[in-house]
C-alpha positions as CSV (number, residue, x, y, z in Angstrom):
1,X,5.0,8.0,-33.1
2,X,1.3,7.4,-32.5
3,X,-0.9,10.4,-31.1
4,X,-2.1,9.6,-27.8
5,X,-4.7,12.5,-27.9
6,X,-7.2,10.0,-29.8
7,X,-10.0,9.9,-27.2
8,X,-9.8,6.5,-26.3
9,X,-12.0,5.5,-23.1
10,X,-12.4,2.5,-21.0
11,X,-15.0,2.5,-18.8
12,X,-16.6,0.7,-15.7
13,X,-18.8,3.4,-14.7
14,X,-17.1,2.9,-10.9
15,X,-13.8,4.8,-11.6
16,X,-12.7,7.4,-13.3
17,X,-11.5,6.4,-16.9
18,X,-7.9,6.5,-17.3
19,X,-6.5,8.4,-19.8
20,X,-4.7,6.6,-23.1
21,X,-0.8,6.9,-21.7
22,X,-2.5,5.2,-18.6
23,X,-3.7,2.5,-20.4
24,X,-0.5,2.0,-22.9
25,X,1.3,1.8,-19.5
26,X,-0.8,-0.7,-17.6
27,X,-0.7,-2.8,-20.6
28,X,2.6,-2.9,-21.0
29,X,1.8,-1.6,-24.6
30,X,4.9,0.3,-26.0
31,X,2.2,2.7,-28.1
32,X,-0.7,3.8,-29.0
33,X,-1.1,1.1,-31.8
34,X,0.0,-1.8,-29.9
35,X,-3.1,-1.1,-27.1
36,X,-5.5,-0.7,-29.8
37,X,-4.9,-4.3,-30.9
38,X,-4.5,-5.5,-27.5
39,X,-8.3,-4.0,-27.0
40,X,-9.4,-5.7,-30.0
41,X,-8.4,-8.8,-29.3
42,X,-10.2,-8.4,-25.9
43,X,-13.2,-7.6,-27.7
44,X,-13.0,-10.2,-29.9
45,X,-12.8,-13.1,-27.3
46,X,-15.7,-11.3,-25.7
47,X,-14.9,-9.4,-22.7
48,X,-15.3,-5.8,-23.9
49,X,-17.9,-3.9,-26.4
50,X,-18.0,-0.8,-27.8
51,X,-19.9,1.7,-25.9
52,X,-20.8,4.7,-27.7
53,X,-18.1,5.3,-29.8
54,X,-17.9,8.1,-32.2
55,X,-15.6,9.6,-34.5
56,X,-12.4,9.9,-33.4
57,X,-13.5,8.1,-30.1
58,X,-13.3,4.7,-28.8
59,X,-15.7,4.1,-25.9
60,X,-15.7,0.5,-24.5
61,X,-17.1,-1.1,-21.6
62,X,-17.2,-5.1,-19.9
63,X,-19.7,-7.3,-21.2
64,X,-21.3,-9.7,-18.7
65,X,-18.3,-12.2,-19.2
66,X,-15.9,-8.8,-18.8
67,X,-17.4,-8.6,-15.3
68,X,-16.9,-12.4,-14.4
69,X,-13.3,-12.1,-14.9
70,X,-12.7,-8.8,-13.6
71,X,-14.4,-10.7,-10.2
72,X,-12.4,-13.6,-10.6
73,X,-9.2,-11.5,-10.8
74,X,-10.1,-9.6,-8.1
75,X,-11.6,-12.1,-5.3
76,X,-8.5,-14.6,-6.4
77,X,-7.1,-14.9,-3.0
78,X,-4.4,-17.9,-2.4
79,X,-4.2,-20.1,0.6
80,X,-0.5,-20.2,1.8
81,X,1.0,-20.7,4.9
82,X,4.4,-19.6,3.4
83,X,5.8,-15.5,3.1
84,X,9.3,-15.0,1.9
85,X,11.0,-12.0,2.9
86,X,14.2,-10.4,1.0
87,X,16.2,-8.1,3.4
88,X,19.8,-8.0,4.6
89,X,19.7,-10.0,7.9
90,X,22.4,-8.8,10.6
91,X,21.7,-7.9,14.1
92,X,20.5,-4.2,13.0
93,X,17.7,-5.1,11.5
94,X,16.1,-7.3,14.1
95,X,13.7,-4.8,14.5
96,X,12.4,-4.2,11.8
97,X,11.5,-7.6,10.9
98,X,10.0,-8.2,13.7
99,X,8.1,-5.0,14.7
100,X,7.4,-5.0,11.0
101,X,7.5,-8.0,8.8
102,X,6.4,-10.1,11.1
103,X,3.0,-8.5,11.8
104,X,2.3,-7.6,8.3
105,X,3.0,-11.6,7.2
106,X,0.6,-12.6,10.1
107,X,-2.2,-10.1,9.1
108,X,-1.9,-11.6,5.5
């Protein structure tokens, strides 16, 4: 098994970096090896650099395109007049849907 104590550090300089097991688990990575090539494929299409790094630690931070899609990722908002809702519907839980679902699909 890799060593997760490596040093590895993503940063946006607005949060806190996460920690490596953070990062193998947002990924989806299943270890330490697998996030490092995932990271360098980011870099290599452009969206990350290296940052500082030293021995024994990897610093990396968004380039300018880095930023454009973390924007678009974030602002992405979709138009939809359509919410579906999976519950058990019987009398009991009238409600709940409607003192809760309901208000919660209209404020989206």
């Amino acid at each position: 098994m890799d060593r997760l104590d490596v040093g590895l550090q993503i940063t946006t300089k607005q949060a806190p970096a996460p920690t490596t097991e953070e990062l193998i688990a947002a990924t989806d990575s299943e270890k330490l090896s697998d996030l490092l090539a995932l990271i360098q494929i980011v870099k290599n299409i452009g969206l990350l650099s290296d940052a500082g790094s030293t021995i024994g630690r990897m610093v990396c931070a968004p380039t300018a395109a880095g930023w454009e899609r973390i924007e678009s990722l974030q602002t992405k908002a979709v138009m939809s007049e359509q919410a579906f809702v999976a519950m058990w519907f019987d009398s009991s839980m009238g409600d709940a849907y409607k003192n809760g679902f309901v208000p919660a699909i209209d404020k989206a």
